[in-house]
N, C-alpha and C positions, 0 to 999 in steps of 0.2 A: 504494500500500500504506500501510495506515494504521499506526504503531506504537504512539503512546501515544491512547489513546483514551479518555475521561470521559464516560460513561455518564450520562445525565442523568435513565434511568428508574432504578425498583428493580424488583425481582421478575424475571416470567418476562419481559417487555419487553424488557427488559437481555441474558439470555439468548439472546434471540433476534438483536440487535443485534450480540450479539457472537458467535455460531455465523456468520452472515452474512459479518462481517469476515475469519475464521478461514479461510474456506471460498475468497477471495480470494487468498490465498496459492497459490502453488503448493506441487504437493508436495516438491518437492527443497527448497524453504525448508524447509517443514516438517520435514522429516527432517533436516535440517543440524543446526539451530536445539536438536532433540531430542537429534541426538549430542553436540554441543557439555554441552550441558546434562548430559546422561548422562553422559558422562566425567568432568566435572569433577565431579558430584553422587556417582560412582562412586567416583573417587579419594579423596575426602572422606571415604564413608564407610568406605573400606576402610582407608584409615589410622586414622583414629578405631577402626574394630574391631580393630586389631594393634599400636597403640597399648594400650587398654585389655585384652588378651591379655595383653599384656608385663609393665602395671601390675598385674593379678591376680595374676601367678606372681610378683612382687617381693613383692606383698604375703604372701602365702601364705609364702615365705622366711622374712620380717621375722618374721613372728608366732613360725613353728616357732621359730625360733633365740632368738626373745626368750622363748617358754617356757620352752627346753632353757636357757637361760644366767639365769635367775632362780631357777631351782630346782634347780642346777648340783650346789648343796654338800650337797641333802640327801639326794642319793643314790638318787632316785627309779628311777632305770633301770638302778644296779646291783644284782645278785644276792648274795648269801652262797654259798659253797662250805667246804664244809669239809675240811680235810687234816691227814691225817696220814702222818708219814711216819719213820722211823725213822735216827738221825743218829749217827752217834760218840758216845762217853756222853764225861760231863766237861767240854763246853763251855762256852766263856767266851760272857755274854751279847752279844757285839760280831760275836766267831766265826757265834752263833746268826743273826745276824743279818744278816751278810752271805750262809750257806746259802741263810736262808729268803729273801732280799732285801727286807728291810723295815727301814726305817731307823729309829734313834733308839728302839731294842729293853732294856727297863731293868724291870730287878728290882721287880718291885709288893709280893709277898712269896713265900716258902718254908716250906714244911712237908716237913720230912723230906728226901726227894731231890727232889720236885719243886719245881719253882720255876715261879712267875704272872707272867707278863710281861702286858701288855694283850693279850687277843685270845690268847695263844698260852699254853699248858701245855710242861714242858719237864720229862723223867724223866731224871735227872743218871746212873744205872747202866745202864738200859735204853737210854737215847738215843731214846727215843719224844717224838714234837713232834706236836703237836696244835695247829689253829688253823686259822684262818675267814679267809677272805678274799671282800672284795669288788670284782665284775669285771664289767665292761658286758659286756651278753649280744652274743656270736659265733655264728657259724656253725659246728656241728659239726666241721667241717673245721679251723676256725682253733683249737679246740680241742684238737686233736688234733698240731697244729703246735707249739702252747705247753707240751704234754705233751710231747713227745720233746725240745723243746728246753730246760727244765728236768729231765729226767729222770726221768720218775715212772715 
């Protein structure tokens, strides 16, 4: 059995030389020879494809989260809501503030009974609070969670 072989012609010459040699083998080489090669060619590639599987979905990660965390502050995927809700009249801006749960709540200006906080209106006789809030969109259901648990 010949194994390394240097062909001396080119073209079909060569071809034929070496179908010749081929054919000298037996088949149980042959098949051996194949599997060997098969397996090892098999596992090569299956790793390289679930390897690069793995890399894809890391990447696809990276990206998302490096969108969502660049553009974190400008509020891109929260919505406005707006409420109103009607509170004890006579509140201290601090009082207001802890109801409405929104920190560091301070007198912008006042005309008459009403008083301007950022974002929020406040009717000192009526106890009427008006104001907007911004909330990453939920599931109807969680909505509905956050309404009973606040009280609305």
């Amino acid at each position: 059995m010949i194994k390394n072989t240097n062909y001396l012609f080119n073209g079909w010459a060569a071809t034929i030389i070496k179908s010749n040699i081929l054919k000298h083998k037996t088949s149980g080489e042959m098949i051996m020879e194949e599997q060997e090669k098969k397996s090892i060619n098999h596992f090569v590639r299956s790793l390289h494809r679930d390897i690069g599987f793995f890399v894809i979905g890391l990447t696809i990660i990276y990206s998302i989260s490096g969108i969502v965390l660049t553009y974190r502050n400008t509020n891109f995927l929260k919505h406005e809501t707006l409420i109103e809700k009607t509170l004890s009249p006579n509140m201290e801006a601090s009082e207001l503030g802890k109801v409405l749960h929104l920190r560091d709540l301070k007198v912008l200006k006042s005309e008459g009974d009403i008083e301007y906080f950022q974002n929020v209106t406040y009717n000192k006789i009526t106890g009427l609070v008006k104001y907007s809030k911004k909330e990453l969109p939920l599931s109807p259901r969680w909505r509905q969670v956050e309404k009973i648990r606040q009280g609305l």
